[in-house]
N, C-alpha and C positions, 0 to 999 in steps of 0.2 A: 661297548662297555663290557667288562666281566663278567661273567657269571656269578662270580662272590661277591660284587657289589650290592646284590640283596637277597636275604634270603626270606624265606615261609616260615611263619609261626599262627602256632592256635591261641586264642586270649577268651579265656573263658569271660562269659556274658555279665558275670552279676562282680566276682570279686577279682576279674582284673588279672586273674594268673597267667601267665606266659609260657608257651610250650612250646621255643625254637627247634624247628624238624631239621633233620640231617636231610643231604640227600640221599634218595635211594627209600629205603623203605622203612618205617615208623610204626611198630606196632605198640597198639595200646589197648588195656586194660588191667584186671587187676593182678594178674599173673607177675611175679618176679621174674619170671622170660621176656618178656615185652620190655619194647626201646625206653615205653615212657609207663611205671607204675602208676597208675592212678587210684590208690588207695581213696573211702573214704567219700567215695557217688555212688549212688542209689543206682539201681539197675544196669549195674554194668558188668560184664560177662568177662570172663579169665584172659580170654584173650579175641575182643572185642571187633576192632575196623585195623584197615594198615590204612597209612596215606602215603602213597610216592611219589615223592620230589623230583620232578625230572625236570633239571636246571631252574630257571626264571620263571619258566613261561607255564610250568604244566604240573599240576597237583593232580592224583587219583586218587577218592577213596573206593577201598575192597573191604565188603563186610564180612568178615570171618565167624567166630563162632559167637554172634550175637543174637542170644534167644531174644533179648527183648526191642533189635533192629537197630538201625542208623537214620536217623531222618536226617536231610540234607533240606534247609530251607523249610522246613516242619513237611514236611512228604517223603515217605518211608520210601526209603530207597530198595525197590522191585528187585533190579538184579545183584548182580554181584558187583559191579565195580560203576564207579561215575567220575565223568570231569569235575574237576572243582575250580572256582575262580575265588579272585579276592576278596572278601565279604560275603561269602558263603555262610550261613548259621552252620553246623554240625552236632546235631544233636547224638547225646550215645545213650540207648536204651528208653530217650524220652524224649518231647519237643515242648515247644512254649504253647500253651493254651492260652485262651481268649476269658478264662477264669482267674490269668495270674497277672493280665495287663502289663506281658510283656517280661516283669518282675520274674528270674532265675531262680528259684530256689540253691544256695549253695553247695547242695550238695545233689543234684542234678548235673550232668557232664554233657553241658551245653557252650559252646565254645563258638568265636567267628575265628572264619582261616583268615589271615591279612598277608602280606606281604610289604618288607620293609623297604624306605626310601633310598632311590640309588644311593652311594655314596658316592658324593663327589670332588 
C-alpha cells in the first residue's frame, strides 16, 4: 500500500478540532511562523513542539521553546524528542488532571495523534 493512503492528524480532546500534519515537519504554537497557528490555548509558547511525519509508520515530537513543557500521555516529556504512536494524548503546556475527570478545558491544547484508515 502507499504511503498517501493515510495520513497523521491531531484531534484536540474536548472540541473535536482536527489538525492534518504534512510530512516532514509541523511546528506549532502561537507564532505566525509556525506550520499550525494555534491562537487562543492557555500556555502555550511562540513556537512550542515540532512533530515529524515520517511516512506511515513514525511520528516524533521535539520540544522546542516550551517554557511550560509537552506532556505526552500526561508525563512531561524529559528530553528533547520522543516516538509517538496512534492515540498518543499530547498535551502543550498542560495535561489532564484527576480534578477535571478527564473533561478538556477548551482552551487547553491537548490533543490525541490518530492516524487515518487506509484508503481502499
Amino acid at each position: 500500500m502507499a504511503e498517501a493512503d493515510t495520513y497523521w492528524y491531531l484531534e484536540h480532546k474536548t472540541t473535536g478540532r482536527t489538525i492534518i500534519l504534512q510530512a516532514g515537519e509541523n511546528t506549532l504554537g502561537r507564532h505566525s511562523s509556525c506550520t499550525f497557528t494555534l491562537s487562543g490555548y492557555e500556555f502555550l509558547s511562540r513556537r512550542h513542539a515540532k512533530l515529524i511525519v515520517r511516512g506511515n509508520s513514525r511520528v516524533i515530537v521535539e520540544q522546542m521553546n516550551a517554557l511550560n513543557g509537552v506532556f505526552i500521555n500526561n508525563r512531561r516529556l524529559d528530553g528533547n524528542r520522543f516516538p509517538l504512536i496512534s492515540e498518543d494524548t499530547i498535551g502543550l503546556g498542560v495535561f489532564i488532571t484527576g480534578r477535571q475527570n478527564g473533561v478538556v478545558p477548551e482552551k487547553h491544547a491537548i490533543f490525541v495523534l490518530k492516524q487515518s484508515a487506509p484508503i481502499l
